[in-house]
C-alpha positions, 0 to 999 in steps of 0.5 A: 604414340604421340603425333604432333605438327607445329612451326620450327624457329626459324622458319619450316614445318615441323611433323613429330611422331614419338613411339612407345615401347608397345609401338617399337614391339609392334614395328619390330613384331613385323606390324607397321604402324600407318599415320593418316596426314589429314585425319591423324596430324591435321595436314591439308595434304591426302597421304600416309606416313608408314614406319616400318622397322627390321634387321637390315635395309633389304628386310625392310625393302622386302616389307614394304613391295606389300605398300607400295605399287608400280605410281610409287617414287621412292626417294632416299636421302643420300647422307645415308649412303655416304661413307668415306671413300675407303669404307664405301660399298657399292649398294645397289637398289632398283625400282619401278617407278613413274613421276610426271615429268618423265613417266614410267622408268625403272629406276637404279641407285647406287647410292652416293655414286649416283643413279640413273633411270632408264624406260622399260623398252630400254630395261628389257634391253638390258636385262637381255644383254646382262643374261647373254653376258652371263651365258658368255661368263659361264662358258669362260 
């Protein structure tokens, strides 16, 4: 693996990180592959860059509930939810997560359609109402 920082034209921070073909059978052999930002790129900012690879993104998700904990904010560029309209589907992600500004929430991603966040309070509420919903459903 090579890691590398350096200035983009133009402007902007530039951070590269160039995989062999032993570190792709690693990703792919279930290992992720850990980058400190101090130590390994010589960043001035405390953290990691963690690659993970699998065969689908909930695989991947599942992999990652190990790396993460409940203070992680999990961001996801939304170009990569986007599809024409015709080929959209309605992808649902949810997470606990906790910022400054708004502290504790659970957050829910529906991906280019939009997200929204609510406290666990209102989490709890609901989930209640979803399962008497279901229990009406399944009387139906």
């Amino acid at each position: 693996m090579i890691k590398f920082t350096g200035d983009v034209k133009g402007g902007g921070r530039l951070i590269g990180l160039g995989l062999s073909r032993n570190n792709c059978e690693r990703l792919l052999d279930h290992k992720p592959i850990e980058v400190d930002l101090r130590e390994d790129l010589a960043l001035p900012w405390k953290g990691k860059i963690v690659l993970l690879a699998d065969e689908t993104e909930q695989a991947l998700v599942h992999s990652m509930r190990d790396l993460i904990d409940e203070d992680t904010i999990v961001h996801a560029d939304p170009r990569l939810a986007e599809a024409p309209p015709s080929q959209e589907k309605l992808r649902l992600q949810v997470c606990a997560t906790r910022d400054e500004a708004h502290g504790t929430f659970v957050m829910f991603n529906f991906g280019s359609r939009g997200r929204f966040g609510l406290t666990p309070e209102q989490a709890r509420a609901m989930a209640d109402l979803i399962v008497e919903e279901a229990k009406k459903a399944e009387q139906l």
